[in-house]
C-alpha angles and dihedrals in degrees: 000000000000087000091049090046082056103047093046092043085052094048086057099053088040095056083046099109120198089008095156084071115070095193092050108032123130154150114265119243118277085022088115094053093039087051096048090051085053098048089054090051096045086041096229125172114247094243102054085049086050094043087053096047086043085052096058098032107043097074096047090054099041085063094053095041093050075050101050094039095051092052079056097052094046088051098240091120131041120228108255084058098055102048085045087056098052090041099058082048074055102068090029093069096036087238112173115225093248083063088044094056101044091049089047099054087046081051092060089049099054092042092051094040088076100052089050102047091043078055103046081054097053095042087046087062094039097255097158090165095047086043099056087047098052088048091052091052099039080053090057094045090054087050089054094049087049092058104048084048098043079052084073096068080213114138097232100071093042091100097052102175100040084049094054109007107052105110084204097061114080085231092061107140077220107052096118093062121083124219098263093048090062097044091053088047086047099048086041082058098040096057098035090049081057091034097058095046118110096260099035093222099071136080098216122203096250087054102031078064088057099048087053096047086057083048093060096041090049097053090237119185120235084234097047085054101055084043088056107041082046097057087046122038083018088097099052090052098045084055087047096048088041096056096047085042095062093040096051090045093043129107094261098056115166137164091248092054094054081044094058104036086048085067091041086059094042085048091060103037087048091043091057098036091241117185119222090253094058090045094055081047094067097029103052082068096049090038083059090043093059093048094052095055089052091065089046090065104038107088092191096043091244107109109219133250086263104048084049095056098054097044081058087054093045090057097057091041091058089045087244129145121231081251093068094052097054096083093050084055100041086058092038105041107014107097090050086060100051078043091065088041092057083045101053098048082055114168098336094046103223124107111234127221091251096063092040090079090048093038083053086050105047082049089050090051090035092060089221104144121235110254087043089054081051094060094047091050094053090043086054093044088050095053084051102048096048099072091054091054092046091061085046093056092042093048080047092048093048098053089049102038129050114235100259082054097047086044087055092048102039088037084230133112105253114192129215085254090053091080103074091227094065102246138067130280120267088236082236111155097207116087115260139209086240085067091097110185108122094099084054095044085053086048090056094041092047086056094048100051103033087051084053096232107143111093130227109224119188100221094175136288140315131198112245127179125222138181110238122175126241114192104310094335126097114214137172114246130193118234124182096221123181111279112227135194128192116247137208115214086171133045150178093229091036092064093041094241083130143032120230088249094062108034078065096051087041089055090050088046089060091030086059094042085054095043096053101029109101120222128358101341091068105045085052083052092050093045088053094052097091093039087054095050099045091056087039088065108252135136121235090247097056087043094055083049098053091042093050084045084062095046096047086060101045093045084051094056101039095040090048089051100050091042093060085065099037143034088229129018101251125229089273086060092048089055087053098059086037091062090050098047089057088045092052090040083240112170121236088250099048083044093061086040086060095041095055100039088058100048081052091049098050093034090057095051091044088048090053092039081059094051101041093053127055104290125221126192095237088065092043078052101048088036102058096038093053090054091047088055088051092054088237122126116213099229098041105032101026097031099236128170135258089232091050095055092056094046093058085047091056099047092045090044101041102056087041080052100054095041097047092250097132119034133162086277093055095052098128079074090062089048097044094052084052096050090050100045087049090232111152115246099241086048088041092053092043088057096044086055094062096047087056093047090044083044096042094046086049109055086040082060094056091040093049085052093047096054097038079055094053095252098133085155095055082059111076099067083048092052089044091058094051097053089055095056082046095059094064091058095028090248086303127117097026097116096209122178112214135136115238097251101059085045097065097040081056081054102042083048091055101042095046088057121116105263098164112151102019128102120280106209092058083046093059091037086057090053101052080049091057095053089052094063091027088066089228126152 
């Protein structure tokens, strides 16, 4: 490869004719196709042959195209010319497109390096004059340069200034300048272009193109921009806006001279080239300025008719929006609005119909917008309802608290006469039906509703359902409607009048006067709760906790006390809850939550009161089968425990056994008491085993004394008993002690019984029993 690269570098040079001179230099014709020949026999990539011819004829091109570019930027060749020039050195050297774009752009480098740095000299020794020449002339260079490259047609030199005057790109024809640099070279143009016009105080639009064509070359930010012309023509239009300021604002206001001094202000903002931005800039202050005279001079806070008519002048004047205006008056006038508000809702604290009109037109004159006159009217409602909160909470805390409790916590001193009953508080911590505050907490919500104060917010859409005719037929439709949920601006928590602790205690406070207060008074009280609550400061969910917490109370001691008379609450009982459940807003789900946790609740203490006492089967019975009718089971449902269970079985099992009861042909007992327990069969049978071996030893145990006593009578009911424990294991695995002796005396007693009338066969089957356990051969 390395001897190919050579020869064919060696056939270029060698098709290079007159390359001694720079400016004449050129392949030979016939050199391209001959190359290319060559290329194909010594197998070269394209881009290796290319990299050779570039090598001899880039520098060679690079000295006629400075020298061409610099004849375009004098002016002593057009355009056209000079890209048809460097296109035709082009073709003399074989260069390929890709190589002309790179060394052009390295052409516009070098021919705009000169003007910059000659500019950067003259504005290092403060040579405005010199600097705003040398700009003038580096933009026209750059123009030059746009135009022999736009002469290519090619797409990479379409965006002129983002190729070569983007101080961020590393081909920036300003890269050696800094940004401050350009900023001082930019300010220097921007006040001499004002400077040299006729009048020395315009930016005319001849030069006002220029300055923006500086702007471009020098890679200036818009905001850098705004921030320039500001500094620097800022001042004339703040005079200008001052002085038509004080006029407007002045005693001999008229429409003319809002007229006149309107032009004055254009003039000036059309003189200096201002944007809109850098004009509200300047006017939002006046603006502020103006307002603020006006309540200067407005004894009573309310600005006049007249006031009010030339700050609207002075607005459009200014080219502002009532919008924009809003802030200057919120600052200005708003306390005078929430003022009037105070003074409307005067002692009751409600505003009445008749001041909401007046209220509507003092905003309007007062400029305040509507949704800022809003928030002042709630921030006056909330300093009036705090206190109102605050005396609830007190009149909650002394009926709770004594007085050396309620001193400790208030930090106060608190009488005996300061309790309206007369006497002290019981210290319970409880709430009491002598906490009366529901007058005051209708009070609160009367305030609240009739002020207007709750919001509406639209927090998406519902499904509702509404009948629509057809014809002569009525049908139910389906409508997606806006879904809305009742807001608190204001709260109880929110101002701090009360803690979290106690805006619960004081919901359950109003939850529990609804709840026992009797006719319409209560159910005005019910349909208040979530009102209160909400102006209380609670969220729904911790309403619907405390009220279920209520609930809760109240289903646990009405349920205890019915089911100490009956197995199962009756449909009277069920009416009952109902009733409650309406009063409390339950839902039927958390209804049936709290009913069932409440059978569970009474059933368990009654469970553990069975087995901590001495149980008797009759309770195991009418317990189980109260919490069978109830659908409950006792493990999975009460909780109880696995030892428990199989102490109730045995309880229930062991006195049927003894009394015969239960036998081998009443076993679907056994197996019924299982089922309702919940016991599993194999633990059911494992516990039945050991009652018989606890049974069996035991009566072993009457009948060994008997004999050893000589009470050989006293022993056949005994023997009998124990044939029939013997029948449920056939006489096995009841791990009876006896001699042998004594084992066959047990037997001969048995099979010397009068067994007249019953069946044989079982007879001899029991007796084969009894020698099983018996251990008898």
């Amino acid at each position: 490869d390395d001897m190919h690269m050579s020869a064919f570098a060696d056939e270029v040079k060698s098709l290079l004719v007159g390359a001694d001179d720079a400016a004449t230099a050129k392949f030979s014709d016939g050199a391209q196709q001959r190359l290319t020949k060559l290329q194909e026999i010594l197998g070269l990539e394209d881009a290796k042959a290319e990299y050779e011819i570039s090598a001899e004829g880039t520098p060679l091109f690079q000295t006629k195209a400075l020298t061409v570019m610099n004849e375009a930027i004098s002016g002593d060749i057009a355009s056209e010319s000079a890209w048809g020039q460097l296109k035709e050195r082009q073709d003399q050297l074989l260069l390929k497109d890709t190589a002309m774009k790179d060394l052009l752009g390295s052409m516009v480098m070098q021919a705009m390096g000169k003007p910059f740095e000659d500019t950067m000299t003259f504005a290092n020794v403060n040579n405005e004059g010199a600097t705003y020449e040398k700009l003038l002339e580096s933009l026209e260079a750059k123009e030059s340069c746009r135009s022999v490259l736009q002469q290519s047609g090619w797409d990479e030199f379409a965006d002129f200034d983002g190729k070569f005057f983007d101080p961020s790109s590393k081909s920036s024809a300003t890269g050696m300048l800094n940004r401050s640099d350009r900023l001082r070279l930019y300010k220097i143009f921007l006040t001499r272009a004002v400077r040299n016009s006729e009048s020395g105080k315009e930016l005319t639009d001849e030069n006002y193109e220029k300055v923006k064509g500086v702007k471009k070359m020098l890679g200036i930010t818009d905001e850098d921009e705004a921030v320039q012309f500001r500094m620097n023509f800022g001042p004339e239009l703040q005079k200008a806006l001052n002085m038509a300021m004080f006029e407007i604002m002045g005693d001999d206001f008229t429409k003319e001279l809002v007229e006149n001094l309107k032009e004055i202000v254009d003039k000036t903002v059309a003189d200096y080239k201002l944007s809109k931005d850098v004009v509200a800039e300047f006017a939002a202050p006046i603006y502020m300025r103006a307002a603020s005279l006006v309540n200067d001079k407005s004894p009573s806070g309310i600005p006049s008719k007249d006031s009010i008519a030339q700050l609207a002048a002075l607005r459009e004047l200014l080219g502002m929006t009532i919008e924009d205006t809003y802030s200057a008056h919120l600052d200005i006038f708003g306390n005078q609005y929430k003022q009037s508000v105070n003074e409307a809702m005067g002692s009751t604290g409600v505003i009445t119909k008749e001041y909401r009109a007046p209220l509507e037109t003092l905003r309007t004159r007062l400029g305040v917008s509507e949704e800022a006159s809003r928030e002042l009217y709630i921030e006056a409602m909330g300093e009036r309802m705090k206190p109102m909160v605050e005396w609830i909470v007190l009149e909650l805390e002394r009926t709770m608290l004594t007085a050396e409790q309620l001193a400790r916590k208030r930090d106060k001193d608190f009488g005996e006469d300061y309790f309206k009953s007369g006497k002290g508080a019981d210290g319970s911590l409880g709430i009491g039906a002598e906490a009366n505050i529901m007058t005051d907490c209708m009070n609160l919500i009367d305030f609240y509703n009739e002020n207007d104060i709750a919001e509406q917010k639209e927090v998406g859409t519902k499904t509702i359902e509404k009948k629509v005719m057809e014809g002569d037929e009525e049908k139910t439709v389906s409508e997606e409607v806006p879904d809305f949920e009742t807001m608190y601006p204001v709260t109880g928590l929110g101002s701090g009048a009360v803690s979290e602790e106690l805006a619960e205690l004081l919901f359950r406070q109003f939850v529990v006067g609804g709840f026992t207060t009797q006719g319409p008074q209560g159910e005005r009280y019910e349909a208040a709760r979530g009102t209160f609550g909400g102006i209380v400061g609670l969220t729904k969910e911790k309403q619907a906790e405390v009220t279920s917490s209520i609930g809760g109370t109240v289903y646990e001691n009405y349920i205890g006390n019915a089911m100490k008379t009956k197995s199962a609450l009756d449909q009277q009982d069920m009416m009952f809850l109902a009733n409650i459940q309406n009063k409390l807003d339950i839902s039927a789900d958390k209804s049936e939550e709290l009913l069932l946790n409440t059978q569970k609740k009474i059933l368990k203490e009654e469970a553990l009161v069975i087995l901590r006492d001495d149980v008797t089967p009759e309770m195991v019975k009418a317990f189980r089968e109260k919490c069978n009718s109830m659908g409950l089971e006792l493990v999975k449902d009460l909780g109880l425990s696995k030892g428990s269970i199989n102490e109730m079985f045995e309880a229930e099992i062991s006195s049927a056994l003894v009394s015969g009861d239960i036998s081998t042909e009443t076993g679907d007992v056994l197996s019924d008491i299982q089922e309702s327990l919940g016991m599993d069969p194999e633990e059911a049978e494992k516990v039945f085993l050991g009652i018989l071996q606890k049974r069996s030893k035991a009566v072993m145990s009457r009948i060994k004394g008997e004999l050893l006593r000589g009470r050989d009578e006293n022993c056949p009911d005994l023997i009998l008993r124990l044939v029939r424990y013997a029948q449920f294991v056939n006489g096995e695995d009841l791990e009876l002690n006896i001699i042998e002796e004594n084992a066959w005396k047990i037997y001969n007693m048995y099979d010397s019984m009068d067994f007249e009338g019953q069946d044989s066969e079982a007879i001899e089957a029991n007796k084969e029993l009894l020698k099983t356990a018996l251990h008898l051969e």
